[in-house]
LUMKOLMAR-683671 format. One line per field, with one value per residue (C-alpha): residue number from 1; residue in one letter; x, y, z. Coordinates in pm, 1 decimal. Layout:
<sites>
num = c(NUM|...) .
residu = c(A|...) .
east = c(X|...) .
north = c(Y|...) .
up = c(Z|...) .
</sites>
This chain:
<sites>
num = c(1|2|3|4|5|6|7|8|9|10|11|12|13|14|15|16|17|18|19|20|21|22|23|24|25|26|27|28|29|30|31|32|33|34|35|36|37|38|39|40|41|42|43|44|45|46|47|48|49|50|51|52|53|54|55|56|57|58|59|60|61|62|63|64|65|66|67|68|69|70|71|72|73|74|75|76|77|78|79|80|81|82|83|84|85|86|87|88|89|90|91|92|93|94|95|96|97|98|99|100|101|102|103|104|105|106|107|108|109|110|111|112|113|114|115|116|117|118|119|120|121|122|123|124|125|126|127|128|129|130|131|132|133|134|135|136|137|138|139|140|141|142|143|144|145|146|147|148|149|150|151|152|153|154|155|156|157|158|159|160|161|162|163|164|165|166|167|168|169|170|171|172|173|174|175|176|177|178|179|180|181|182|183|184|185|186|187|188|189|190|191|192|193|194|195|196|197|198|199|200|201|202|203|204|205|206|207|208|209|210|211|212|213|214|215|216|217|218|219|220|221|222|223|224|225|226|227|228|229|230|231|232|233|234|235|236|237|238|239|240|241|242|243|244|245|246|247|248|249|250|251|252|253|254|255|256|257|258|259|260|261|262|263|264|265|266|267|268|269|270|271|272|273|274|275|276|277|278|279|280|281|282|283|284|285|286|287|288|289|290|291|292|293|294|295|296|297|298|299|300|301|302|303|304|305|306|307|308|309|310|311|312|313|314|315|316|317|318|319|320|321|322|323|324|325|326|327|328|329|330|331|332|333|334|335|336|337|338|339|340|341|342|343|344|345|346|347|348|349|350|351|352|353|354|355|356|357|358|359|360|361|362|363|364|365|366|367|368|369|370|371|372|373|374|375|376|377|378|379|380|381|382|383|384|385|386|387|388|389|390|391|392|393|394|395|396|397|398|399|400|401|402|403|404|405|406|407|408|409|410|411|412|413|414|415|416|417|418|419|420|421|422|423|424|425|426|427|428|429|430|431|432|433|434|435|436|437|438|439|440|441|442|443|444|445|446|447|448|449|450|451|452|453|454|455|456|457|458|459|460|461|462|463|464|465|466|467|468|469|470|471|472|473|474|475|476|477|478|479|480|481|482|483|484|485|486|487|488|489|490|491|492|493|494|495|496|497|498|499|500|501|502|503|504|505|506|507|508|509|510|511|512|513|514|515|516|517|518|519|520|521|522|523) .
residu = c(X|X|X|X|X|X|X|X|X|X|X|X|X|X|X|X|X|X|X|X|X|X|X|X|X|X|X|X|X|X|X|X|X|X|X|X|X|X|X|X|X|X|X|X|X|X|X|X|X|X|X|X|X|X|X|X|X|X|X|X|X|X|X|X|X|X|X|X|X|X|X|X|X|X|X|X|X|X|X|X|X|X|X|X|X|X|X|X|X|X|X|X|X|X|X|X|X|X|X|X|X|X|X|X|X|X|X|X|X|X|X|X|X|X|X|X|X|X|X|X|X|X|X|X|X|X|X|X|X|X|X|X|X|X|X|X|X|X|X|X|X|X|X|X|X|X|X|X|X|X|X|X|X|X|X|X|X|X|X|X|X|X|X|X|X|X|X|X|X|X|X|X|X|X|X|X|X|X|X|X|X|X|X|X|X|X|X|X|X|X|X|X|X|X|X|X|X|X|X|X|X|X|X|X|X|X|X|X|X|X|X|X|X|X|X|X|X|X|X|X|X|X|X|X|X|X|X|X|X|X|X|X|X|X|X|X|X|X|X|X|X|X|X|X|X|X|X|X|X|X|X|X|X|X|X|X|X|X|X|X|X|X|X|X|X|X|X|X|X|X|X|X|X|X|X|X|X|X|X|X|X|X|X|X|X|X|X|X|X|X|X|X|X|X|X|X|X|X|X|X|X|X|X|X|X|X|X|X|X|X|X|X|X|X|X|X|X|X|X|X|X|X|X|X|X|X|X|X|X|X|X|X|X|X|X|X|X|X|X|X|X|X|X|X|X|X|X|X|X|X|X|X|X|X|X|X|X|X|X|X|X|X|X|X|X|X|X|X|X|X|X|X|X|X|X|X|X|X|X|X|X|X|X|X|X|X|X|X|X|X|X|X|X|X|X|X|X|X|X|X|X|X|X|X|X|X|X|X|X|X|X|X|X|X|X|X|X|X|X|X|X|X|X|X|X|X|X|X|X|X|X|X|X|X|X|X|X|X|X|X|X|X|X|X|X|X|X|X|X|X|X|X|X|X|X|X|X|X|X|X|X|X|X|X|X|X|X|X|X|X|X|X|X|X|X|X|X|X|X|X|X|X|X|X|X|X|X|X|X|X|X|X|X|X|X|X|X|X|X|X|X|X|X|X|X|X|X|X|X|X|X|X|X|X|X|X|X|X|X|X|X|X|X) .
east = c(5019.5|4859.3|5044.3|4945.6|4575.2|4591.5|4793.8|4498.9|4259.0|4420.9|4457.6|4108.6|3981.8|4191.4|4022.5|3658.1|3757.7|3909.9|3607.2|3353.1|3337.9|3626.7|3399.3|3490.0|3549.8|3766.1|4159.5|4466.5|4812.8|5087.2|5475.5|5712.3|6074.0|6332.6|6691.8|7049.2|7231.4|7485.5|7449.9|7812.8|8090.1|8355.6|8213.4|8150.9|7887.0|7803.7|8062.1|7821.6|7490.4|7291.1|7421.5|7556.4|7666.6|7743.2|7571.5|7281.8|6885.4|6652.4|6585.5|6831.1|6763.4|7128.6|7044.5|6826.4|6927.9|6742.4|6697.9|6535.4|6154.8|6078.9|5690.9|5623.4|5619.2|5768.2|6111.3|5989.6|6143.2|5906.8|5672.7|5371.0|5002.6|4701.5|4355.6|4060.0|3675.6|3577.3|3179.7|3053.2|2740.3|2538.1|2293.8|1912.6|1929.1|2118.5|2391.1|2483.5|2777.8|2864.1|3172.2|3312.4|3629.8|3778.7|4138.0|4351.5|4719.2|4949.9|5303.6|5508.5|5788.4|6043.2|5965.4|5656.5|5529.8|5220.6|5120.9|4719.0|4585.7|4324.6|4492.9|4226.0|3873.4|3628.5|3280.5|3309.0|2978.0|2970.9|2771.0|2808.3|2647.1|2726.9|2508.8|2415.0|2736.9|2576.9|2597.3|2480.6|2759.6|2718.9|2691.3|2350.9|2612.1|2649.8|2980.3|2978.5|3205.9|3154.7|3207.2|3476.7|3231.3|3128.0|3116.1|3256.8|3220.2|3463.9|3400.3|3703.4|3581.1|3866.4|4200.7|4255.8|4611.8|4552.3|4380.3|4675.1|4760.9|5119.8|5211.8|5529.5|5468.5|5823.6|5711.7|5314.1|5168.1|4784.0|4868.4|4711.6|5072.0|4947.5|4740.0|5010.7|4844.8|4699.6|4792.0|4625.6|4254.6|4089.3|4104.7|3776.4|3799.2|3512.7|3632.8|3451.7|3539.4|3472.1|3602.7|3588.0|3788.2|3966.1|4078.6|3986.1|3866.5|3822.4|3650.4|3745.1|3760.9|3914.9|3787.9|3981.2|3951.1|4274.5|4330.4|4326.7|4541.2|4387.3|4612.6|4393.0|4402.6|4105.2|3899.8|3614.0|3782.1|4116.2|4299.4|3946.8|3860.3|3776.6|3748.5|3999.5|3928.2|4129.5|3972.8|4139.3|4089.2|4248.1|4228.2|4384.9|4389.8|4466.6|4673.1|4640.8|4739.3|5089.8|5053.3|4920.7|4903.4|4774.1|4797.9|4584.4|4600.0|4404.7|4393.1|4437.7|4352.0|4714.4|4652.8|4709.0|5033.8|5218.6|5469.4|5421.3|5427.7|5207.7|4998.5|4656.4|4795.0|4650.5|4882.7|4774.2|4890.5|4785.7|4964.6|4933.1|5146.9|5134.4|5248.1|5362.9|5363.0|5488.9|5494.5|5476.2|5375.7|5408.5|5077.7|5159.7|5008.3|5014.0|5170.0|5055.4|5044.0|4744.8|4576.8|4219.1|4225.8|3997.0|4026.5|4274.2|4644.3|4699.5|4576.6|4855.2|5249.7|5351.2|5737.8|5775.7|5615.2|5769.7|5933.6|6005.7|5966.3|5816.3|5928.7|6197.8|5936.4|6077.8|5785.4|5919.8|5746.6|5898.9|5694.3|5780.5|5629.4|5661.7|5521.9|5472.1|5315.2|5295.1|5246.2|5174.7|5466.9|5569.1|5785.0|6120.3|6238.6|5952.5|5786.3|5443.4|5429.1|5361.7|5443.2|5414.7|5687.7|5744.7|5799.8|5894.9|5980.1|6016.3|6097.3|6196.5|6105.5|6248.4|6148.2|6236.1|6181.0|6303.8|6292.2|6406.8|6586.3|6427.4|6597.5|6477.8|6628.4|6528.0|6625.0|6466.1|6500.0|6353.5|6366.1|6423.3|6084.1|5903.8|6125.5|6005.6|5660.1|5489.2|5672.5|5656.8|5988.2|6292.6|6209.5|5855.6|5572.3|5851.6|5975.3|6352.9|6506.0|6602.8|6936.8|6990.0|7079.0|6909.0|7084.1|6771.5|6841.3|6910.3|6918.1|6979.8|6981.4|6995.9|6867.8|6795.9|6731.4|6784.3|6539.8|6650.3|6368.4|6511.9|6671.6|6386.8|6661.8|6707.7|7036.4|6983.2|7201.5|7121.1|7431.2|7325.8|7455.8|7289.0|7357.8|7186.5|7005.1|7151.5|7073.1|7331.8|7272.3|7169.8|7042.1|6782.7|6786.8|6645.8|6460.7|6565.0|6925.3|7023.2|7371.9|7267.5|7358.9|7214.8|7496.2|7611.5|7683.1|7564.7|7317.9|7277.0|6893.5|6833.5|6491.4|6201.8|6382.7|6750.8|6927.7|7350.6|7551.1|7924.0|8212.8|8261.6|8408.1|8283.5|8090.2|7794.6|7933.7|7809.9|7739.6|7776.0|7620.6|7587.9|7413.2|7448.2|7156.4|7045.0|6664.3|6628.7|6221.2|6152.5|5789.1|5518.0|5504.6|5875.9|6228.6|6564.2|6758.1|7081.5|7263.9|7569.0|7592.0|7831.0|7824.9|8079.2|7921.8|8182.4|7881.4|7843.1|8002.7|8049.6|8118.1|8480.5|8657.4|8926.3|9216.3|9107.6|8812.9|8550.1|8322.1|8364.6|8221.9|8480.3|8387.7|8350.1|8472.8|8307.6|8291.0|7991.8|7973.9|7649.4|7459.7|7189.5|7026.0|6649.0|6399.4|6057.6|5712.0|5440.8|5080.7) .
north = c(-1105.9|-1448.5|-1395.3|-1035.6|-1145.3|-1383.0|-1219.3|-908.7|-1176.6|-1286.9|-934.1|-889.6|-1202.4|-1101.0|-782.0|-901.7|-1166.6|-843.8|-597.3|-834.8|-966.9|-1262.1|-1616.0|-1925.7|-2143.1|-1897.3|-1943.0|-1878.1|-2055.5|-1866.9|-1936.6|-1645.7|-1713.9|-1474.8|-1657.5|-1523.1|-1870.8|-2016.0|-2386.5|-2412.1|-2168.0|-2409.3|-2318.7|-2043.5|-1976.6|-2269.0|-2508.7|-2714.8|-2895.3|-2687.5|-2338.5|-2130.3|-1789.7|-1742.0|-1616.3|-1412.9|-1342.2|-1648.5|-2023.5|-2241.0|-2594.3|-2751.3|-2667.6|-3010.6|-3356.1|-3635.2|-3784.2|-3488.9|-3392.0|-3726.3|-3714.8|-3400.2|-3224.1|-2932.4|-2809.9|-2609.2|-2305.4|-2172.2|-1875.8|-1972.1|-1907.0|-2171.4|-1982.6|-2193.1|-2107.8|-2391.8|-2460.1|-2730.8|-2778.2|-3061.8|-3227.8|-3242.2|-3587.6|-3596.4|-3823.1|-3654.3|-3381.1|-3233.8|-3025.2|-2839.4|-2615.1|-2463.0|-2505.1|-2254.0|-2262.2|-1953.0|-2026.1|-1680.9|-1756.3|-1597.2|-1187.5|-1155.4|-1395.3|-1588.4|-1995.9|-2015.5|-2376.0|-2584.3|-2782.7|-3025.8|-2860.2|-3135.7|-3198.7|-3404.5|-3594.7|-3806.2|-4017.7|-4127.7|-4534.8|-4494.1|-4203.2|-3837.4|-3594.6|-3287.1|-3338.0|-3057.2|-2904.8|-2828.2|-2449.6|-2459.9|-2490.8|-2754.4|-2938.5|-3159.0|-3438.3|-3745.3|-4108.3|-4321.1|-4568.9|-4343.0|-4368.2|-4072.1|-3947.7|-3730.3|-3593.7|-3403.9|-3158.7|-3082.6|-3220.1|-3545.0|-3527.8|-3551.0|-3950.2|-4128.3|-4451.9|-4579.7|-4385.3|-4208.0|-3918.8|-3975.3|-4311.5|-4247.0|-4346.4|-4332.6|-3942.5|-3770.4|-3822.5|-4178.3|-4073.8|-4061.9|-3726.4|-3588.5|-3178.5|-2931.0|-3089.6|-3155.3|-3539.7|-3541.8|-3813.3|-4007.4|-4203.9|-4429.3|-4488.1|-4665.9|-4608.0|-4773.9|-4846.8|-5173.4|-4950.6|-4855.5|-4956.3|-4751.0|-4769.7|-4489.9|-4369.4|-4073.1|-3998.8|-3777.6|-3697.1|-3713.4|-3770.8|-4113.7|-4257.7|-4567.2|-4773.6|-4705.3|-4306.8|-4289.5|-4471.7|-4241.1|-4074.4|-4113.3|-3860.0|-3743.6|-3662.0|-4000.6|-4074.8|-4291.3|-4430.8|-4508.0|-4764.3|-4761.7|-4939.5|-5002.7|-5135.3|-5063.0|-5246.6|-5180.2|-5471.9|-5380.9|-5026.8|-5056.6|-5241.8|-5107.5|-5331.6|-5110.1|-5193.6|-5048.0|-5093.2|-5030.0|-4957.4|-4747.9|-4671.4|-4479.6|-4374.9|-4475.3|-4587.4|-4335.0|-4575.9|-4624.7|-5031.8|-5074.9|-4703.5|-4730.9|-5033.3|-4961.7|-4888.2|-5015.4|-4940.5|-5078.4|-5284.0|-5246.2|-5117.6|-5208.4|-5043.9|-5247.8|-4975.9|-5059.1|-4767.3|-4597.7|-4270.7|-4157.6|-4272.6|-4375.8|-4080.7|-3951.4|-3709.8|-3320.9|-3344.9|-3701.3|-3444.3|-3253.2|-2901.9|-2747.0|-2465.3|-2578.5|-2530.3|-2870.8|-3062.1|-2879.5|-2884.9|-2703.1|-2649.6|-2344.5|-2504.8|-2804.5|-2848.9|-3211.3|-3224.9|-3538.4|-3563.9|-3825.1|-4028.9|-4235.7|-4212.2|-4444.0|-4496.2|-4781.8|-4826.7|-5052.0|-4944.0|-5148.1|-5110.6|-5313.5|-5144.0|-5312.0|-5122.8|-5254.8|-5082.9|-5142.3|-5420.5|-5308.4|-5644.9|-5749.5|-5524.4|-5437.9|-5638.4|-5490.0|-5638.3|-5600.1|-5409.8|-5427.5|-5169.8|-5179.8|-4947.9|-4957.7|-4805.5|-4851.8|-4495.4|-4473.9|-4165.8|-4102.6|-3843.0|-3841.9|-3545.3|-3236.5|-3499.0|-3568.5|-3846.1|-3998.4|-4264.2|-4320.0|-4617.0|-4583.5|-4850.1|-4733.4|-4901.8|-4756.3|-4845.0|-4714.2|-4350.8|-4311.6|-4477.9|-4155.8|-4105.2|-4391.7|-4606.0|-4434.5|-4442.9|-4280.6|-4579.8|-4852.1|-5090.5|-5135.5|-5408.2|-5732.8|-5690.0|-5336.1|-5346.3|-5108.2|-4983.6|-4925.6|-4574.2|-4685.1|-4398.6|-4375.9|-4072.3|-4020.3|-3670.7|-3497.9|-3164.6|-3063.8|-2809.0|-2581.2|-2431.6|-2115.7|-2002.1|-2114.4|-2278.6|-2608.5|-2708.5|-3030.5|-3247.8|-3440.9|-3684.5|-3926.0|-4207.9|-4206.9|-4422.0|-4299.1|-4510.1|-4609.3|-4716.7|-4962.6|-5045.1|-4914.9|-4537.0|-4434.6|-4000.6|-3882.9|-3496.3|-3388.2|-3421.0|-3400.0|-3523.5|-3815.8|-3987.6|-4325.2|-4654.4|-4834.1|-4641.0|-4597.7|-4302.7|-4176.9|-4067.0|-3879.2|-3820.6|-3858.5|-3505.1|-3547.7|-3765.6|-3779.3|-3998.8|-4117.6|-4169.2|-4466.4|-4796.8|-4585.2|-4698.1|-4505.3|-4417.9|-4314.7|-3971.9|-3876.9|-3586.7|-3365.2|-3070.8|-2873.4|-2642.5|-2396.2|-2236.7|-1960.5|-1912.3|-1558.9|-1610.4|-1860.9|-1648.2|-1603.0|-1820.6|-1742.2|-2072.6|-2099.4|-2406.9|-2546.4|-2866.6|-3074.1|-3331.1|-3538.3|-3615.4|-3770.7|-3868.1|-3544.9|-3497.1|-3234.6|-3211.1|-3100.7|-3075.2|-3312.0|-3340.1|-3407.9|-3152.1|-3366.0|-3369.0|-3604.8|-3646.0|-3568.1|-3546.4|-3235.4|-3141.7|-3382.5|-3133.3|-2906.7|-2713.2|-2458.6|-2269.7|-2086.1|-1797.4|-1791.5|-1586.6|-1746.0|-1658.1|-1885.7|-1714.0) .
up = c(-3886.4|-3767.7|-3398.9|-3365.0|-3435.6|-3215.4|-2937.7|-2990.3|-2909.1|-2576.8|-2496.4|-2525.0|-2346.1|-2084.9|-2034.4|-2031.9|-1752.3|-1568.1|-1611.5|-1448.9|-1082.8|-1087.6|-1086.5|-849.3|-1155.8|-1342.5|-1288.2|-1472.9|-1451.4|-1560.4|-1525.6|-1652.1|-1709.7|-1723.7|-1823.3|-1890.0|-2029.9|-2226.1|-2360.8|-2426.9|-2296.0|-2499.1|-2820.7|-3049.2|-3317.3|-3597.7|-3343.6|-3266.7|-3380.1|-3140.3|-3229.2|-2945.8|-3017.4|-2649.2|-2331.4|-2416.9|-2244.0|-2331.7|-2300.8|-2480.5|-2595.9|-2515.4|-2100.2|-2101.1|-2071.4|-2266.2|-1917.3|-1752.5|-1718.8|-1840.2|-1723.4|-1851.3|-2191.6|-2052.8|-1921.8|-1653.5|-1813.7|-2067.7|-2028.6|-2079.1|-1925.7|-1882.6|-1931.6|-1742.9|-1702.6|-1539.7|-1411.5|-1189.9|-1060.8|-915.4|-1153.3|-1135.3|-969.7|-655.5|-724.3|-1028.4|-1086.5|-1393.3|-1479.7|-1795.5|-1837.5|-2167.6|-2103.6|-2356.5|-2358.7|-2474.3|-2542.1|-2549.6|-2814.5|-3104.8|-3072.6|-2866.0|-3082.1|-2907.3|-2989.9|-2895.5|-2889.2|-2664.7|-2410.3|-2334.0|-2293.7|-2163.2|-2046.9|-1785.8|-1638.7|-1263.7|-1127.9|-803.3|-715.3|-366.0|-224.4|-292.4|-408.6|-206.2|157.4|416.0|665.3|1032.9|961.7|724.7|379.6|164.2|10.7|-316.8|-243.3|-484.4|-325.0|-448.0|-617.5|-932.1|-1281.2|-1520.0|-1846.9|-2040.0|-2334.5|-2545.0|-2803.0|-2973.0|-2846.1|-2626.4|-2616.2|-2200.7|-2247.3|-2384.9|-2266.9|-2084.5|-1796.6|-1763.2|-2038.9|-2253.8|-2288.9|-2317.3|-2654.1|-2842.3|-2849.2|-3193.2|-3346.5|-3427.4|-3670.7|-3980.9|-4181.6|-3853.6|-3993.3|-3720.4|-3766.5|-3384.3|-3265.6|-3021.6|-2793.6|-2497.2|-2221.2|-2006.0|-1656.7|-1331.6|-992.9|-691.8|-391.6|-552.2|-820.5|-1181.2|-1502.8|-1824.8|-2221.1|-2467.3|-2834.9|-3042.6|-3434.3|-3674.3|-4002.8|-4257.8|-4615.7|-4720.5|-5008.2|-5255.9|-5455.7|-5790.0|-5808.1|-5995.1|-5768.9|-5577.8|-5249.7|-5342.5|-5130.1|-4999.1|-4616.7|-4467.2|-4090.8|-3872.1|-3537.7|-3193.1|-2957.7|-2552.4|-2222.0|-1940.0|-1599.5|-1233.6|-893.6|-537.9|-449.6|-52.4|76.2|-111.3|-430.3|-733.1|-1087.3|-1430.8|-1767.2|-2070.0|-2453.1|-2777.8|-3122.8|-3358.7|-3769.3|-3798.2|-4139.7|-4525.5|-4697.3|-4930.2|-5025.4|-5393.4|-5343.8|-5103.8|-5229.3|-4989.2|-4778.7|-4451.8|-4142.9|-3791.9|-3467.8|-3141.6|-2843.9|-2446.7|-2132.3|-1804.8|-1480.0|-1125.4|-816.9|-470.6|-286.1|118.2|130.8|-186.7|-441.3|-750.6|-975.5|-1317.6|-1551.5|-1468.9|-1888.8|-1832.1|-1583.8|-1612.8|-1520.2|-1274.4|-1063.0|-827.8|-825.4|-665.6|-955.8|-1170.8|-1146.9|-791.9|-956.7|-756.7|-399.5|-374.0|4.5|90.3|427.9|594.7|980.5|991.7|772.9|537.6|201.9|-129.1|-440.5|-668.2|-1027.9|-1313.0|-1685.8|-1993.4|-2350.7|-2675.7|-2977.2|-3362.9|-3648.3|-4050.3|-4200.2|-4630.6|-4611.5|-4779.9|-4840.5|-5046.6|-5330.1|-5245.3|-4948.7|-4566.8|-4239.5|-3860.7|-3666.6|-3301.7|-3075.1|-2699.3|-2413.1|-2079.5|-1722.6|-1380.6|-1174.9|-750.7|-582.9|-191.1|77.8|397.6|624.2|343.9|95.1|-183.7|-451.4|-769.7|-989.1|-1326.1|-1606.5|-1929.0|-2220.4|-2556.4|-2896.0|-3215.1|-3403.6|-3029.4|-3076.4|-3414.5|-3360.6|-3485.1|-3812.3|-3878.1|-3887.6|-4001.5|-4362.4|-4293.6|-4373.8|-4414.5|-4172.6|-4107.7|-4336.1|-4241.8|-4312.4|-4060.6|-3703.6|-3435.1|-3108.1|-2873.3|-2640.6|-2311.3|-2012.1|-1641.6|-1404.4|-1049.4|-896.3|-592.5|-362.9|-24.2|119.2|364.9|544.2|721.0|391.3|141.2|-33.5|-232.5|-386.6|-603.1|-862.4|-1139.8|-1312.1|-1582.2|-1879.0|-2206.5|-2469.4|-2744.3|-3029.7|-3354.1|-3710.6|-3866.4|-4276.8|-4603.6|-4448.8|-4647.9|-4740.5|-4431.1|-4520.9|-4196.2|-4223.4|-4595.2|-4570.7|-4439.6|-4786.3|-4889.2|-4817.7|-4576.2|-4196.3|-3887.7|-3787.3|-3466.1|-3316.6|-3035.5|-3148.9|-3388.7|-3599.1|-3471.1|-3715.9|-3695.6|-3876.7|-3753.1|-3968.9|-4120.3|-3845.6|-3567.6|-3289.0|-3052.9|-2750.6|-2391.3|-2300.6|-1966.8|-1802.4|-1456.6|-1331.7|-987.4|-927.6|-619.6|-590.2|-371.3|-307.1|-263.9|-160.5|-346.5|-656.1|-735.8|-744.7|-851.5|-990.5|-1096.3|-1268.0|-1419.1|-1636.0|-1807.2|-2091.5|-2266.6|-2565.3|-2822.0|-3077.3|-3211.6|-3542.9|-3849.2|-4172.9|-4297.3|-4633.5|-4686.2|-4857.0|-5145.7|-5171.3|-5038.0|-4734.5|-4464.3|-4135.8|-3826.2|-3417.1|-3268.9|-2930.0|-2711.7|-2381.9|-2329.1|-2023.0|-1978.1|-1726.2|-1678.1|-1435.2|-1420.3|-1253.7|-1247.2|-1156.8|-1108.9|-1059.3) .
</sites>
């Protein structure tokens, strides 16, 4: 009932836009994906973790690689629309420009069924110390172009999940899943920030509101509304015309513990990243997820107009990331005690172009605590014990395409090495996977909600994986993609009856081969 309401609602926005005369700022974003796939040909229904009943119309979840789209939250295949009425006009004074857009996102999903949520609405405020933003053209006009010495102000009214801090997104952090009881309430968020031709420097906060729990439950606003704040900063220079050095940190009220030691023992996150860029050709950028929308399609993800073609010139971009958070976790080694637990990350990013090739390297390094920073820990609120061992997730991947002009084709790889991250020790019952049973083993995590134990003496393994793809571009609005992958996965267990009536875990087949067929619009 909730999704036809809200669908009804698009539907009718929709129309108003179209019955009046179209305005400059207005602008939607839509990408429509039409897929005929199969995640694994080798298997048949309930064979595998991720079910696959066999080839059928729609996305499937096994066709992605842990090392793929790491700088965006999306897999490029969803349908999905971006709704923007965006304003900006020069201010009273004339070295002032102000800007607003309400950004809505609709995520098509399930039946027809229609996700409707803010996607980082702003008010956005510039003032310019250099000179005038409106300067008159040759013809009698007038352009607003603001100089590069300028100071903004963003304001978030309801979600600021586009000013987070690190850099490449699977590795960005300060996102509104810090705060530990978070729910669907709005995180509003201000940021701060000067610009100039040596680079950048930035102040920001983010407020939320979330139940907070007191170790004496009949003291006044025990499990009562209370408000929790984020503080962030960061700073960037131009190092000369091909070095760029960023790094940016804060901190953050996560929350209240729930653990029944430490009831009301507050949990704190904060820590810093920083980012080393040489680069020739290609700028060292940010996420299309970090980005403000406007009214432009070149601020926003070009997946469908990419055509690497640069002349015989040879354009690089080489960036180093690396990130170290602490949180105050319940101590499990010591009743009613808390204590600080690192967290680190980091990356190494290549990507090349030379006349229509187009390569990219990645090598990711992420520890356990920094996977399941927003949980937090493995047993949610409690650090790991002293006494456990944690395999961090370690990933590497090499892609790239080939236009070919004349055709409007593009034929691209992708092969990659994971080896995933593991929990060795006492496990405690995880809620996500019940049969995870309490004792001695080692757990296998792939993510924050994908928990997989191994039978008992075995080790984590590599998985190895490769993908051959082709685009064909039948004009800016519409592609046709095809792809085939592979992945050798021999982590991925079951649970069988044994001999003597019990359940025991057992490896499934380790070989997954998939492909998929898409037609996509982008308009």
């Amino acid at each position: 009932m909730r999704s036809t309401v809200v669908l009804s609602g698009f539907l009718a926005l929709a129309c108003v836009l179209m019955s009046v005369p179209a305005q400059a700022g207005d602008w939607v974003d839509t990408r429509l994906t039409f897929i005929f796939s199969d995640d694994n040909l080798l298997a048949g229904p309930g064979e595998t973790l991720i079910n696959s009943p066999g080839p059928d119309f729609g996305p499937r979840e096994g066709n992605f690689f842990p090392f793929e789209n790491l700088d965006t939250q999306d897999s490029g295949q969803e349908t999905l629309s971006h709704l923007v009425l965006y304003g900006a006009f020069p201010g009273f004074s004339d070295r002032l420009l102000t800007e607003a857009a309400l950004v809505l996102r609709a995520d098509l999903w399930g039946r027809g069924s229609v996700s409707f949520r803010d996607d980082g609405s702003y008010i956005k405020l510039t003032t310019s110390l250099q000179g005038p933003v409106v300067h008159p053209c040759e013809d009698g006009t007038t352009e607003v172009a603001v100089p590069d010495r300028n100071l903004e102000l963003t304001l978030f009214p309801f979600t600021s999940e586009r000013f987070r801090l690190g850099y490449q997104y699977d590795l960005s952090w300060g996102d509104q899943g810090i705060f530990t009881e978070l729910s669907d309430r709005p995180v509003p968020a201000l940021r701060l920030q000067y610009n100039d031709g040596w680079g950048y420097g930035f102040v920001g906060a983010k407020t939320v509101q979330q139940l907070q729990a007191m170790s004496d439950p009949d003291e006044p606003g025990n499990n009562e509304l209370s408000v929790f704040y984020g503080v962030l900063g960061g700073l960037g220079l131009n190092l000369g015309e091909m070095v760029m050095v960023e790094a940016n940190g804060g901190y953050f009220q996560s929350g209240t513990n729930r653990k029944s030691d430490v009831l009301g023992e507050p949990i704190d996150s904060g820590g810093g990243s920083v980012r080393v860029s040489l680069f020739d050709g290609i700028s060292p950028g940010t996420s299309v997820d970090f980005r403000l929308y406007q009214n432009t399609p070149e601020l926003v993800d070009s997946y469908l107009l990419r055509e690497p073609s640069f002349a015989g010139q040879f354009s690089w971009l080489v960036s180093a990331e690396f990130s170290y958070l602490v949180q105050t976790l319940g101590d499990p080694d010591v009743v009613g005690g808390t204590t600080n637990q690192p967290a680190m990350a980091g990356a190494l990013n290549l990507d090349a172009s030379i006349y229509h090739w187009d390569f990219q390297v990645d090598l990711v390094y992420r520890d356990l605590a920094y996977m399941l920073r927003n949980v937090p820990s493995l047993d949610p609120m409690n650090a790991f014990p002293e006494d456990s061992e944690q395999d961090p997730e370690i990933l590497a991947a090499l892609s790239g395409q080939y236009y070919i002009p004349g055709a409007h084709l593009s034929p691209g790889f992708l092969v990659g090495v994971q080896l995933p991250a593991a929990y060795r020790g006492l496990a405690p019952t995880l809620p996500a996977t019940p049969d995870v049973m309490a004792g001695e083993q080692t757990v296998v995590i792939r993510s924050a909600r994908n928990y997989e134990p191994l039978p008992p003496g075995e080790d984590v393994l590599p998985v190895y994986s490769a993908k051959l793809s082709l685009r064909w571009d039948l004009s800016q609005l519409l592609s046709i993609i095809a792809q085939a992958q592979y992945s050798r996965d021999p982590n991925s267990t079951r649970l069988e009856d044994n001999e003597f009536g019990y359940a025991t875990r057992v490896f499934r087949d380790p070989d997954i081969l998939g492909f998929a067929i898409l037609s996509q619009a982008r308009f």
